[in-house]
C-alpha positions as CSV (number, residue, x, y, z in Angstrom):
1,X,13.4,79.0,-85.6
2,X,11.1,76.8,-83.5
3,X,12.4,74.2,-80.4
4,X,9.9,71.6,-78.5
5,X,10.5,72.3,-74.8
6,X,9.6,69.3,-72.9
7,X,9.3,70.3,-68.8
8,X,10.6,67.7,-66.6
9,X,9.4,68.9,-63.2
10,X,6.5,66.8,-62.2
11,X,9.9,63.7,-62.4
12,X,13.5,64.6,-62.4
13,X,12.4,67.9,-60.7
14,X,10.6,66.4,-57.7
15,X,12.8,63.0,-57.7
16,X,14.9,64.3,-55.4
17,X,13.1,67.1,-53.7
18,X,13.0,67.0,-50.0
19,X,9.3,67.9,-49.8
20,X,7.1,64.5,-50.6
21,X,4.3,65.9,-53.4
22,X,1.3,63.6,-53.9
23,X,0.5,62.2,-56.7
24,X,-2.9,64.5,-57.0
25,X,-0.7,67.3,-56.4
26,X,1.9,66.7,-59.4
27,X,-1.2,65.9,-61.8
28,X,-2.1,69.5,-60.5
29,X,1.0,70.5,-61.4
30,X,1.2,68.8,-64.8
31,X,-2.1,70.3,-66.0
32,X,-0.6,73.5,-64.7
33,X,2.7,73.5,-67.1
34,X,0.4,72.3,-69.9
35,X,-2.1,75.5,-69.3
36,X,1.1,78.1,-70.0
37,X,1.7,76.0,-73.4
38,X,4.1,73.4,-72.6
39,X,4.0,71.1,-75.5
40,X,5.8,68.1,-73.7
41,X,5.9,67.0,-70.1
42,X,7.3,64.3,-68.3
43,X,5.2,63.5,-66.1
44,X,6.1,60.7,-63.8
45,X,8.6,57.8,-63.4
46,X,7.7,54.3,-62.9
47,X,10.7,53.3,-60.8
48,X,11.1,51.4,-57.6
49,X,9.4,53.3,-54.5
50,X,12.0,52.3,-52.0
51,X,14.1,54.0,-53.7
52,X,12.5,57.2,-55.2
53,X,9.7,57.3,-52.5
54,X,9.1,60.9,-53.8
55,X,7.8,59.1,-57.7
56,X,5.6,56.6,-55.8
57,X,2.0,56.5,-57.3
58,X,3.1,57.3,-60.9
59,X,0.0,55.2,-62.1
60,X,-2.5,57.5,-60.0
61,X,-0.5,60.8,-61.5
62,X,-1.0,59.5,-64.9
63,X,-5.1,58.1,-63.8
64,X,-5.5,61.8,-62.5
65,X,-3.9,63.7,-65.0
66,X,-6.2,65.2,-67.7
67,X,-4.7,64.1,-71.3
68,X,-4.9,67.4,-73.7
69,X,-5.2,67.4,-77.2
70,X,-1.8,67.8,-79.2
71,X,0.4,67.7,-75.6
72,X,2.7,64.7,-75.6
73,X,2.8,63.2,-71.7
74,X,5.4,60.7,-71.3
75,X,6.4,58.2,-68.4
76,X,10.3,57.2,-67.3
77,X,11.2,54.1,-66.9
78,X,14.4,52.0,-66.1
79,X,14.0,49.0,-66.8
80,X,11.5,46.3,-68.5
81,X,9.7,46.0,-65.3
82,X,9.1,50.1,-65.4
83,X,7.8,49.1,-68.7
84,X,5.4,46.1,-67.5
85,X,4.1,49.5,-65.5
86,X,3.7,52.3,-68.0
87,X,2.3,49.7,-70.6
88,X,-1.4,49.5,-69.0
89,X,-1.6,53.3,-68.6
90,X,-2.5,56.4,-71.4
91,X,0.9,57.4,-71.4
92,X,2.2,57.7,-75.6
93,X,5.8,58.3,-74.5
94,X,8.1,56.0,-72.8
95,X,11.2,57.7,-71.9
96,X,14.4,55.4,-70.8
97,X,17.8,56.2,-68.9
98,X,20.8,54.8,-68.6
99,X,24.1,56.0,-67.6
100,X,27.3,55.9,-69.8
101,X,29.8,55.3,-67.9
102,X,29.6,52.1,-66.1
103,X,30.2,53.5,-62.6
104,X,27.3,55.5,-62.7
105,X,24.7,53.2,-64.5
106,X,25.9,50.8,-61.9
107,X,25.0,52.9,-59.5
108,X,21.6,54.3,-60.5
109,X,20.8,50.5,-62.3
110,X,23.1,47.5,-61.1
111,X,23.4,47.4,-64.7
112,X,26.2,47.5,-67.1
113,X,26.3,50.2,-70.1
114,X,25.8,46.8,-72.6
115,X,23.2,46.1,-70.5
116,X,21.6,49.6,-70.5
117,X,22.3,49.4,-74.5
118,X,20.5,46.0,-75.2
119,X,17.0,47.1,-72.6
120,X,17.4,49.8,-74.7
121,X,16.8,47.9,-77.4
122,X,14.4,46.0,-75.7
123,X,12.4,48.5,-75.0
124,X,12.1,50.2,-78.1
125,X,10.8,46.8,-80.1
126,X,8.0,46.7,-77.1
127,X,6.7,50.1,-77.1
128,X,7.2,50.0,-80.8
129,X,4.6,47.4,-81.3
130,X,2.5,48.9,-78.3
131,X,2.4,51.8,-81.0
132,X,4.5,54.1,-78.3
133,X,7.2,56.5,-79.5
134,X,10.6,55.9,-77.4
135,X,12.8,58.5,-76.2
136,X,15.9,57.3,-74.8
137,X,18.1,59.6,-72.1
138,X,22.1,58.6,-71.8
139,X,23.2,60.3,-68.5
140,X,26.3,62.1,-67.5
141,X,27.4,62.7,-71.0
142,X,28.9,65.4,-70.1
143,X,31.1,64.3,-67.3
144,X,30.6,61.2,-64.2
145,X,30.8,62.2,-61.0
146,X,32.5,58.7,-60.5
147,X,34.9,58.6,-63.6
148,X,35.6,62.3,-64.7
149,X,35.5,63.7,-68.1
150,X,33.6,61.4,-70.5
151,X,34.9,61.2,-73.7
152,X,33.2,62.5,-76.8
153,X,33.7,59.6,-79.1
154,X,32.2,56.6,-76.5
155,X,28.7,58.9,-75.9
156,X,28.8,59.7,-80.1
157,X,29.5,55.6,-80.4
158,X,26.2,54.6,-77.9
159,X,24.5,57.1,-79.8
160,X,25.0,55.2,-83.1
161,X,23.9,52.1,-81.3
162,X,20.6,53.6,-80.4
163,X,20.2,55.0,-83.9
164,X,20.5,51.5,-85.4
165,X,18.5,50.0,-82.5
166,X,15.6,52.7,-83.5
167,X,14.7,55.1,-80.9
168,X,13.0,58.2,-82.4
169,X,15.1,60.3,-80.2
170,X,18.3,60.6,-78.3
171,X,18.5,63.0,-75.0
172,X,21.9,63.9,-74.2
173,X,22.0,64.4,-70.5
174,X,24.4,66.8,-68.5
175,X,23.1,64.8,-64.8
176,X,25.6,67.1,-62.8
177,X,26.0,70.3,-64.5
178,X,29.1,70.1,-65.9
179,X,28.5,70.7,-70.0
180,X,30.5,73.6,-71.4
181,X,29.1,75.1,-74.9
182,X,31.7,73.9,-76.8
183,X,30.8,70.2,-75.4
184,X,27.2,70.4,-76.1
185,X,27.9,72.1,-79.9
186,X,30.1,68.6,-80.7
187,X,28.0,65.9,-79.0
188,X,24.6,67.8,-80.1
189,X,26.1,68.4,-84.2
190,X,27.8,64.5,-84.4
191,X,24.4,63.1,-82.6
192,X,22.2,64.6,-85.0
193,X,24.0,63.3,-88.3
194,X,22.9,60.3,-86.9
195,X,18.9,60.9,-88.6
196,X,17.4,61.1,-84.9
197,X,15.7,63.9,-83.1
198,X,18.2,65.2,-80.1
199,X,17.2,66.8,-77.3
200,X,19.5,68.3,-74.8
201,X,19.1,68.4,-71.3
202,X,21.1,70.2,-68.5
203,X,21.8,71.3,-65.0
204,X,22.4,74.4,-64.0
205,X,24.8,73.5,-61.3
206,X,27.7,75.8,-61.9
207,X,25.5,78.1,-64.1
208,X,26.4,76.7,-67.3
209,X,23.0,75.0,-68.3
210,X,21.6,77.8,-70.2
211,X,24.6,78.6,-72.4
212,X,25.1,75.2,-73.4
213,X,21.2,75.0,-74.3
214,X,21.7,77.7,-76.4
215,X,24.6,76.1,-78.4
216,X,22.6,73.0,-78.6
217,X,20.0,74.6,-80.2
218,X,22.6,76.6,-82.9
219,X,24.2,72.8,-83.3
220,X,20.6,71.5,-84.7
221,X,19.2,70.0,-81.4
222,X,15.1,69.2,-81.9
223,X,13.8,70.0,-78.0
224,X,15.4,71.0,-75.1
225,X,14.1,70.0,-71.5
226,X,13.5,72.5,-68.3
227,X,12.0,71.9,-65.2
228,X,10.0,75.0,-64.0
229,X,11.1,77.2,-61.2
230,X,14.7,75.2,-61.7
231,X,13.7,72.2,-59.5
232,X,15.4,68.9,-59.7
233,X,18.5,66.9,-59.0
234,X,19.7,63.2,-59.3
235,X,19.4,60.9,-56.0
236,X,21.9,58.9,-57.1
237,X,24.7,61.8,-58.2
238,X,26.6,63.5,-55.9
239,X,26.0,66.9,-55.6
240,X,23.4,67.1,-58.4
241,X,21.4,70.1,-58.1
242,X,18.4,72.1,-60.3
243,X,17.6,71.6,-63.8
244,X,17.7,74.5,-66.4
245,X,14.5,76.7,-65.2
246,X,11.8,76.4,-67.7
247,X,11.0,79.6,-67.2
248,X,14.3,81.3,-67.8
249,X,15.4,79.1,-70.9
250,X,11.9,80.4,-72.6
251,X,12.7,83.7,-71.6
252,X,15.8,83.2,-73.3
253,X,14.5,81.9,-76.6
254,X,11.2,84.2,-76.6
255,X,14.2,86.9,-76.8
256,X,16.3,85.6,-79.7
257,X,13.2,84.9,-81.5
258,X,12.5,81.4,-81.0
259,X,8.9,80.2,-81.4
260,X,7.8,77.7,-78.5
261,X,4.2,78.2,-78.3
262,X,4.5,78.9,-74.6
263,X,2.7,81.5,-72.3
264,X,5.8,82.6,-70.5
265,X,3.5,84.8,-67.9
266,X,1.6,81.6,-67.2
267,X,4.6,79.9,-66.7
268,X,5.9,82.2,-63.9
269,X,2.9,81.7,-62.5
270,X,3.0,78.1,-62.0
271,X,6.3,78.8,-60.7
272,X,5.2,80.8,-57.8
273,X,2.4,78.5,-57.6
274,X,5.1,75.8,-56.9
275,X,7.2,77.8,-54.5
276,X,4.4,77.3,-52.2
277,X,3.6,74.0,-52.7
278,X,8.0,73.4,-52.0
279,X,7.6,75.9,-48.9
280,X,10.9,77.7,-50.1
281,X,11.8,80.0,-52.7
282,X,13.0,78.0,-55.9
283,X,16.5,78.3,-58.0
284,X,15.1,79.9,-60.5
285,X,16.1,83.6,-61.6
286,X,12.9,85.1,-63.9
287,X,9.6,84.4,-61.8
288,X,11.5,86.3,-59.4
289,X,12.8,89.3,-61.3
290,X,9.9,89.4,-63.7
291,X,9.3,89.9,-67.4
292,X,11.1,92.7,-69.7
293,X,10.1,94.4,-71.1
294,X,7.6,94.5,-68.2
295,X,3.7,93.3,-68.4
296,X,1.5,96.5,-68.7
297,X,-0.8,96.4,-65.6
């Protein structure tokens, strides 16, 4: 069994981090990830600086990043004017959020669902012809920190719509760490009957996260997304905390048996590394405990 792990931290894991990381720094970081193996990386958001000061000077992370062979580096945006952004730049990959409940896409967009639906669409036809694949995010499928339990059939029904509208992938997003295994097994399965590529992404905010990767991977999801060392969090969720730990999840998979193609020593090294960029010691469990069976010195 194989899995593309995608690592979000130079974006959602630094979004909301309380420690302002130049843009040299997470190019630093980005070429770091890709060093241990990390086939996919997120690598910075094109959203407005006021209000994500910590993702200002996304252009100068992708202008400083050095582009390797066979690595996909993508850029998030939010709206069409994220897009009028990301267009100029290398970037292959445009990834898009929106929220799916309208509450919360309110919230993070002043937008509507419908509208996050037809920019969506939008979107895809212009990075389409701009010969970019498109990767579109629905957040808090799991549950809203405004409205509560989501239910299963409205996330399964805007994942249709994005099917027909064709994205090449769906990412199910669990924004505040709420997903149960059950949960991700039903949205992940009925998502991918749709023909698309699912990814899953979660929060580890009450510990779940790694479970429910795991059943998403036995339900047929394509990728699954970590940030290393567990940073991240939503600025616009209550109470959002740190992604799934790259680190840990690979650990995880390396265990079972599933290929990745990552250097998982590497990656606890550029966890550490981070730890002292951060100036605190980071959520995640392995690049503190260590490998096992244990290196050989």
């Amino acid at each position: 069994m194989k899995v593309a792990i995608c690592d979000v931290a130079p974006r959602d894991g630094l979004q909301n981090d309380p420690v302002t990381v130049a843009p040299e720094v997470r190019a630093e970081l980005v070429g770091r990830i890709v060093g241990a193996g990390v086939p996919r990386v997120e690598i910075a958001s094109f959203v407005n600086p006021k209000r994500v000061p910590q993702m200002a000077g996304a252009e100068e992370v992708v202008a400083a990043t050095d582009m390797q062979e066979g690595v996909v580096y993508s850029g998030l945006v939010l709206n069409e004017k994220g897009y009028d952004r990301l267009a100029p730049t290398a970037l292959r990959e445009v990834h898009y959020s929106f929220g799916a409940t309208e509450s919360f896409n309110t919230r993070n967009s002043n937008a509507t669902v419908a509208d996050g639906l037809a920019t969506a669409t939008r979107i895809v036809q212009r990075a389409h012809d701009d010969d970019r694949r498109v990767s579109v995010a629905m957040a808090v499928v799991f549950g809203c920190p405004f409205e509560g339990p989501v239910d299963e059939t409205h996330i399964l029904r805007l994942a249709e719509q994005l099917a027909g509208a064709g994205v090449d992938e769906i990412v199910l997003g669990d924004t505040i760490g709420v997903a149960t295994p059950g949960q991700a097994k039903r949205l992940v399965n009925g998502a991918a009957c749709l023909g698309v590529d699912v990814v899953a992404h979660f929060h580890n905010t009450r510990n779940t996260g790694l479970a429910c990767a795991w059943a998403a991977l036995e339900a047929g999801a394509s990728g699954l997304d970590g940030s290393v060392g567990g940073v991240g969090g939503c600025p616009f969720a209550p109470r959002a905390t740190g992604n799934i730990p790259t680190e840990d999840l690979v650990y995880l998979l390396h265990r079972e048996g599933v290929e990745t193609g990552i250097d998982l020593e590497a990656l606890i090294d550029v966890a550490n590394w981070l730890e002292g960029i951060l100036g605190r010691e980071l959520p995640g469990m392995l690049y503190r405990a260590g490998l096992f069976p244990p290196v050989a010195a």
